[in-house]
C-alpha positions in Angstrom: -6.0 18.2 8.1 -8.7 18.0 10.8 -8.2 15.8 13.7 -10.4 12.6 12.3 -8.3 12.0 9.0 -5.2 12.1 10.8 -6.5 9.7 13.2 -8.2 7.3 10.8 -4.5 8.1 8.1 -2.1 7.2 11.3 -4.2 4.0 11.9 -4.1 2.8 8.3 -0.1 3.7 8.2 -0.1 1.5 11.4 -1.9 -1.2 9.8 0.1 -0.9 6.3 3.8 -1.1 8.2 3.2 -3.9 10.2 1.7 -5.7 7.1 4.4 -8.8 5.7 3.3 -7.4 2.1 4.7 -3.8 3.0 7.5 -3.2 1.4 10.9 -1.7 3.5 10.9 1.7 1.4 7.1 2.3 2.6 7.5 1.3 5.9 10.3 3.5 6.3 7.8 6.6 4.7 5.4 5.5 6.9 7.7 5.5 10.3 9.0 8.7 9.1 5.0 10.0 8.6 4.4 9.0 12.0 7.6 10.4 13.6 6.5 13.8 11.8 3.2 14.2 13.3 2.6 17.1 15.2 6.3 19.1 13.8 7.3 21.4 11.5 8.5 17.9 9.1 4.6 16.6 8.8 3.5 18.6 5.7 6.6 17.1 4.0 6.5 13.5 5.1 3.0 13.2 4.2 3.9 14.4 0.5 6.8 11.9 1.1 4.4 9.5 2.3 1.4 9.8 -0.8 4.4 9.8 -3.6 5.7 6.6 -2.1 2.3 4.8 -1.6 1.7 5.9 -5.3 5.3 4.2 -6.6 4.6 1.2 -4.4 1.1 0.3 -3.8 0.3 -2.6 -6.9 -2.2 -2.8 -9.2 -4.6 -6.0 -10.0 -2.7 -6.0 -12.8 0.6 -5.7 -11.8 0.2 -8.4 -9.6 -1.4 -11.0 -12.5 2.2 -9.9 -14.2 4.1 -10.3 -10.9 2.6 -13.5 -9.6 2.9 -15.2 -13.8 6.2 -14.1 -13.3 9.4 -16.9 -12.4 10.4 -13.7 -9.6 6.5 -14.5 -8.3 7.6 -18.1 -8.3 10.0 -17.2 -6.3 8.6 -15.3 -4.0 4.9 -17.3 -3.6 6.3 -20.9 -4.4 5.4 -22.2 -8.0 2.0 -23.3 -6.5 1.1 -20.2 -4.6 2.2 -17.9 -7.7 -0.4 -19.8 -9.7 -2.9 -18.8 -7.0 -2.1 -15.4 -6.4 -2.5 -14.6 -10.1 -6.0 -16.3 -10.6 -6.6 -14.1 -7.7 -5.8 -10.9 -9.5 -7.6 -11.8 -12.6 -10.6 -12.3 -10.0 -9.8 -9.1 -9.0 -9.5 -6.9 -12.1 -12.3 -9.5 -13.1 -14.9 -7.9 -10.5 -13.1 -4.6 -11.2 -11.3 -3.9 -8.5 -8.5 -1.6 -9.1 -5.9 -2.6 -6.3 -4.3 -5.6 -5.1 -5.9 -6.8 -1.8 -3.2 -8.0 0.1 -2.8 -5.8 3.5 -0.2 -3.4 3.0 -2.5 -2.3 -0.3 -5.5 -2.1 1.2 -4.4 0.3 3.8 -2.6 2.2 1.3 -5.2 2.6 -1.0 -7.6 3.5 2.1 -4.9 6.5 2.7 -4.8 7.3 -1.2 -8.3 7.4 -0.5 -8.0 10.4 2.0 -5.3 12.0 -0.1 -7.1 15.5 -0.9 -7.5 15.9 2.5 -3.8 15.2 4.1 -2.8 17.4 1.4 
């Protein structure tokens, strides 16, 4: 991986962890990307990193289903949830594939760089 990806890949890691929407099993692949740069563990945390972005990044749709859902209730508040789904019908609506939140835009901007980290 040339010098640029990995620069541009560690800041959109950077941007995904410290995100509220990032979920603790891809912060952690994230820390542990970071940690790996530049040793003998980096070709293996950024496979660990891509298959964990792919299990956890959400989909418009998936988060229409989450946000209808009573768990989206309880995470948004009844009001919110009702918000956050209009928002991913807007979404799949204008055919955007990924949620928009921050954590899933800077994953998907890493997914987008995938061919070359591998």
């Amino acid at each position: 991986m040339n010098q640029n990806v990995k620069d541009y890949v560690s800041e959109k890691v950077k941007e995904m962890i410290s995100a509220h929407s990032c979920c603790k099993e891809l912060k952690e692949a994230g820390q542990k990307w970071l940690d790996a740069l530049g040793t003998e563990q980096e070709a293996i945390q950024t496979q660990n990193l891509i298959a964990e972005i792919e299990m956890d990044i959400v989909t418009a749709d998936g988060l229409y289903v989450f946000a209808s859902s009573e768990a989206g209730a309880k995470v948004f508040g009844a009001e919110m949830a009702k918000n956050v789904a209009a928002h991913a019908q807007e979404l799949k609506a204008s055919g955007v594939k990924y949620c928009d939140c921050p954590a899933c835009a800077a994953a998907e901007a890493i997914l987008a760089k995938k061919e070359e980290l591998l």
